[in-house]
SEKERO-192243 format. One record per residue (C-alpha): x, y, z. Coordinates in steps of 0.001 Angstrom, whole numbers, plus 500000, padded with zeros to 6 digits. Example, Ala and Ser with C-alpha at 12.3 -4.5 7.8 and 13.67 -1.06 7.14 Angstrom:
BEGIN
512300495500507800513670498940507140
//
This chain:
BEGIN
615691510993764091618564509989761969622100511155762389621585513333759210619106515011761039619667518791762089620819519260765765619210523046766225621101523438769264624185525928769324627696523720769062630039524544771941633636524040770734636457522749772977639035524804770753639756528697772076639886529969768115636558527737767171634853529627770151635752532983768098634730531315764785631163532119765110632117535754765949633755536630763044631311534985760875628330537347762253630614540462762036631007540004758831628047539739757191626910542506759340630700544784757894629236543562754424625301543956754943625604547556756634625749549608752937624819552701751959620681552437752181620328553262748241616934551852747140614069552953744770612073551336746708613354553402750516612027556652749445608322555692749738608255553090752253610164556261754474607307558473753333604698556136754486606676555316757678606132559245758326602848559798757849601675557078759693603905558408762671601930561747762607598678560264761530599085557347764381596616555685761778597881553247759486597947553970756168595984551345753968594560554001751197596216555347748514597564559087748837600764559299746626599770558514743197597086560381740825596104556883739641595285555050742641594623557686744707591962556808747483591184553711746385592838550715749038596070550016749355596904546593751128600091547768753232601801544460754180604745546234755407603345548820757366604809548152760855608064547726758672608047551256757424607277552842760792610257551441762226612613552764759366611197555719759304611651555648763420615208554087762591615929557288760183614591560287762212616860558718765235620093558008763337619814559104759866621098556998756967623686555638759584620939553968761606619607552416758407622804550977757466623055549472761110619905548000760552620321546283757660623911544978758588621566544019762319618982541911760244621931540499758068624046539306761242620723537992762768619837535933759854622868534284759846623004533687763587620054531579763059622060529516760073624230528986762693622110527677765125620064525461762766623250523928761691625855521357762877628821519885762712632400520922762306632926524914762945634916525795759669632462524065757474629568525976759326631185528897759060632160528211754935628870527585754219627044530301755526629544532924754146628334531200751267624985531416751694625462534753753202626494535613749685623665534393747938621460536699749732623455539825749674621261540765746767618305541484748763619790542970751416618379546377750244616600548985752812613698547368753184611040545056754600611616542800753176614643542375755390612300541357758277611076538599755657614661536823755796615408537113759132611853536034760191612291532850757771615714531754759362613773531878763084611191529930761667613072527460760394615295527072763467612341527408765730610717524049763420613609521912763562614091521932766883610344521499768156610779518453766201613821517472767363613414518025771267609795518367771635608815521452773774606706524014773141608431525947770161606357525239767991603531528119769211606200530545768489605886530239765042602382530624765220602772534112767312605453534909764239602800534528762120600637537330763485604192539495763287605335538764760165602055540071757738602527543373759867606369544217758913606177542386755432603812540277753002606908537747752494604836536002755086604067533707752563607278531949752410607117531127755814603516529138755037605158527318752008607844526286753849605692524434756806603866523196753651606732521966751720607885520710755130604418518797756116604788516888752840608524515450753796607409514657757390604193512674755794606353510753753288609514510284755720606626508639758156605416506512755574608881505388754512609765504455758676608317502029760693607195501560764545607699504223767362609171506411764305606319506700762176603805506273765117606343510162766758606634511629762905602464511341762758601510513258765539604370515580764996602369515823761342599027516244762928600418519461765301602249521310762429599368521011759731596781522876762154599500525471763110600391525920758939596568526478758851597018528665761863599447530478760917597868531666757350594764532603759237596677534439761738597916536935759242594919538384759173595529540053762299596471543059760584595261546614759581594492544768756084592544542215757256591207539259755442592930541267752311596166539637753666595495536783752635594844537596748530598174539722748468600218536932747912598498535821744791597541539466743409601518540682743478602618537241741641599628537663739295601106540617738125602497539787734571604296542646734121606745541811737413608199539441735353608653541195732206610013544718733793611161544387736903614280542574737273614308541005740820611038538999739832612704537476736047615140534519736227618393534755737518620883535320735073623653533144735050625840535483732735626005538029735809628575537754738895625650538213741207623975534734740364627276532707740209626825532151744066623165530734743631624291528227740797627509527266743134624907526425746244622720524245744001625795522884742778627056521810745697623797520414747263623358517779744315627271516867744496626577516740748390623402514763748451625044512402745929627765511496747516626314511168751145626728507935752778623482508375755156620124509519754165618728513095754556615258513187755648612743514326753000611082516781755281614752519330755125615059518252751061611295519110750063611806522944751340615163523368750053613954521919746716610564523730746587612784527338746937615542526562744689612491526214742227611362529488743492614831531406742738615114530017739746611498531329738702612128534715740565615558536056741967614397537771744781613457534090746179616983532744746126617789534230749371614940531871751166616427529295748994619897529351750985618142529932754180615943526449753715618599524906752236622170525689753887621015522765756454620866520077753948624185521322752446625854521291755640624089518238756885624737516286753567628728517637753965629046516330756771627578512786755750630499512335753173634265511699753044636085514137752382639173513890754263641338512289751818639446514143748339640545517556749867644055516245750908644643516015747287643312519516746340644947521272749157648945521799749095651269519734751583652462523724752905648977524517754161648327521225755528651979521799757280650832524951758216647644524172759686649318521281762192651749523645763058648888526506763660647074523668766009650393522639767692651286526389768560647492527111769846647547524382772574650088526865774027648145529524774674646023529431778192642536529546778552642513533327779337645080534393776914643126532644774503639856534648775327642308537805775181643542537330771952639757536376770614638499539403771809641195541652770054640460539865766558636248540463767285637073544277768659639152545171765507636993543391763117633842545295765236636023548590765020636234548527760845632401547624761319631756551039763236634150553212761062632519551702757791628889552488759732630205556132759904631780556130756242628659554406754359625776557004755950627748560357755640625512562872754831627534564201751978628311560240750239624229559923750675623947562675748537626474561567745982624766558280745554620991560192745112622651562581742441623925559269740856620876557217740971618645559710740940617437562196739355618374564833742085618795567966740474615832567475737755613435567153740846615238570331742042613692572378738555609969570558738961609767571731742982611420575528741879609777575959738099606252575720737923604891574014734398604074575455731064600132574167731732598873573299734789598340569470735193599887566090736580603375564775736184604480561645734052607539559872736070609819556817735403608999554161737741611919554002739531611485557429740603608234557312741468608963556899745172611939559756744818609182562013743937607190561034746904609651561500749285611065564619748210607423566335748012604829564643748785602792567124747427603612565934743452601450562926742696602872560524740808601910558601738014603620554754739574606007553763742136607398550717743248603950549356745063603234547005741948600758544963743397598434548711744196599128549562740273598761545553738914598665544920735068596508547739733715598666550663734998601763549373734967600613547856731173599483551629730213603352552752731323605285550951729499603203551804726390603631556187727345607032555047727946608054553138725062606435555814723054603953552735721982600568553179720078598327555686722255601245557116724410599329560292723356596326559329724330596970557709727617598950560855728783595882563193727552593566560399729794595441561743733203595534564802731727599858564553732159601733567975731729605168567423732888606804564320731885610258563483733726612263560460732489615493559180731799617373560725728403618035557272726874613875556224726631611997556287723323609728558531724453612560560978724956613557560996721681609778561725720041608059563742722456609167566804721145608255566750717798604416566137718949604108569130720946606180569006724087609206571320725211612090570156726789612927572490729637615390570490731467618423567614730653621225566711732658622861563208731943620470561459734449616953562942733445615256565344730927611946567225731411609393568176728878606210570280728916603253570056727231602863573193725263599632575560725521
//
């Protein structure tokens, strides 16, 4: 191991204020992760979360949609919707918020423990990678995805580093993982991606070195192997194993939905992903010791990833964050930062230092825990203030379409048939009556190319929008006012019998 190496191992800190450090860091992602639980996505993974908790079966066939209804469903998240559906019917929205800001705080307790080195740079960096994942933290399980990928790549470092027996954990996390979320995935590309630096950092080494990085290599490629066949343990089956490559292979991801396109750089939301790649090539370059291939090959391989797909940049600052730190730490930057930061602050700071030694042992843990109960206080009020019942409902009649679901359930359609639905709203239908099939929701990889394909044609009023409704025999269409089909539909015999500024209605006429 070289001195660029992680140390997995928790840092103890001789400093009273450094010991609190790591506190505040964890209390706030979880004040900033634990937000209103607004997804498209919620409605139906609570709806399945429900009926598998009065089924007690899981639910791998298709029962919400009038196009994929009965046929199988591969439900990689499955455990993961039971326990938000447990999570809502103990706590409501509140509980859900607590969860997510939970699985937030967890995450980056396991940055923290991957990581070394000084305490405000750990603590800088994984606010900033903290950032760069606040886009998917989203109600979820995908959640369990991120949190499940920072254990795994705490639990690999240190194996390697001290030995032990950590490394069977991750093969045990593998039979957990598939069951809560399909995101499983990235935990096998990772040991992959990993495997490959290990095998070329051997090859580059010599003696007792190479002779300890090869039989490390020779335990961790049976366990990757293990670890992909373990996620079979699951309701799915062998099926787990194709759902990686059937959800990519769907084209239309990329085209329509907008966390699987390309970051875009023009938005606020992906500055923080171009400032982390950023500052791992100025980092990297300007280190004075060499970081092992096995941390770069991951962190490289997911950058790749997010820039291919946003919704992987989030595993790209959880593999990476290590190198960024380790690589930080490698350089000097004493006297570059001397110049950037103002004489007062500098002043400041030695006179903050100076006026801490004062302080006793136990008036320092006093004053620590004050600053981590107030910060944990704002945490609880915002808890109560982010799942109020009546904000909740704000937020649905803002997102969605609320009171044009109201008219469907109360007014009964001109012919008797199926309904038409935008896709985001396809699992607001579900959960507000499962009784209305749908025509899509958010499960894209159930739906794949040909229905999805067929949707965007009805909805962009394209050539045999007519037809395709007439195929599923649609009667009641329900979409937003600003689509092209909104604006035709009614001169080719439909009747609009509902708008409001978030959805209109039509008919079919007799």
């Amino acid at each position: 191991m070289t001195s660029s190496d992680y140390d997995p191992s928790p840092q103890k800190s001789t400093s009273g204020f450094q010991l609190l450090i790591p506190v505040l860091v964890v209390l706030m992602v979880f004040l900033v992760a634990s937000r209103s639980p607004i997804d498209s996505d919620l409605w139906w993974h609570l709806r399945s979360g429900q009926v598998m908790i009065e089924t007690g079966h899981p639910l791998i066939t298709d029962m919400f949609s009038y196009t994929r209804e009965g046929e199988t469903w591969v439900n990689h998240s499955w455990l993961g919707e039971i326990i938000l559906f447990g999570l809502y019917r103990l706590g409501g929205w509140t509980a859900i918020s607590a969860w997510m800001g939970a699985m937030a705080a967890l995450t980056a307790v396991f940055l923290w423990w991957q990581t070394r080195g000084n305490t405000y740079v750990k603590a800088g960096f994984i606010l900033l990678a903290s950032v760069v994942c606040a886009p998917l933290w989203t109600p979820r399980p995908q959640f369990f995805s991120l949190v499940l990928l920072a254990l795994l790549v705490w639990l690999i470092n240190r194996w390697l580093d001290r030995g032990g027996h950590s490394i069977w954990f991750s093969v045990l996390l593998f039979i957990l993982w598939p069951n809560l979320h399909g995101g499983f995935v990235t935990g096998i590309l990772y040991l992959l991606a990993y495997s490959v630096g290990l095998l070329i950092d051997a090859l580059n080494d010599t003696g007792d070195t190479r002779k300890m990085l090869l039989k490390k290599l020779r335990l961790l490629l049976p366990v990757t192997v293990g670890g992909y066949l373990a996620s079979a343990v699951n309701p799915n089956g062998y099926r787990m194993w194709l759902i990686p490559f059937q959800t990519v292979g769907v084209r239309v991801l990329r085209q329509f939905i907008q966390e699987w396109s390309s970051p875009d750089f023009h938005s606020v939301e992906s500055w923080p992903f171009a400032l982390f790649i950023i500052l791992m090539i100025f980092c990297l370059s300007r280190q004075r010791e060499k970081t092992s291939l096995r941390l770069i090959f991951p962190a490289i391989l997911f950058i790749l990833m997010g820039l291919y797909a946003r919704r992987n940049m989030a595993a790209a600052a959880i593999t990476g964050i290590g190198v960024v730190i380790d690589a930080w730490n490698s350089m000097t930057v004493g006297n570059f930062l001397r110049h950037l930061v103002p004489n007062e602050w500098l002043e400041w700071i030695k006179n903050y230092r100076a006026a801490q030694k004062q302080f006793s042992v136990n008036q320092m843990k006093w004053i620590n825990l004050i600053i981590a109960g107030f910060l944990g206080l704002i945490c609880f009020i915002k808890l109560f203030i982010v799942g109020y019942p009546g904000l909740m409902r704000v937020y649905e009649a803002k997102y969605f379409p609320m009171d044009a679901v109201s008219f469907i359930l109360k007014t009964p359609s001109i012919c008797e048939g199926r309904v038409f639905n935008s896709y985001n709203w396809g699992g607001y239908l579900i959960w507000r009556d499962p009784r209305v099939k749908v025509y899509v929701d958010g499960r894209t990889d159930l739906f794949g190319d040909e229905i999805l394909g067929d949707w965007m044609t009805i909805i962009q009023a394209g050539n045999e929008w007519q037809n395709l409704l007439e195929k599923w025999d649609v009667t009641r269409v329900i979409i937003e006012p600003n689509r092209p089909l909104a604006s035709i539909i009614s001169s080719k015999g439909w009747v609009e019998r509902y708008r409001d500024t978030q959805a209109v209605v039509f008919d079919r006429k007799k």
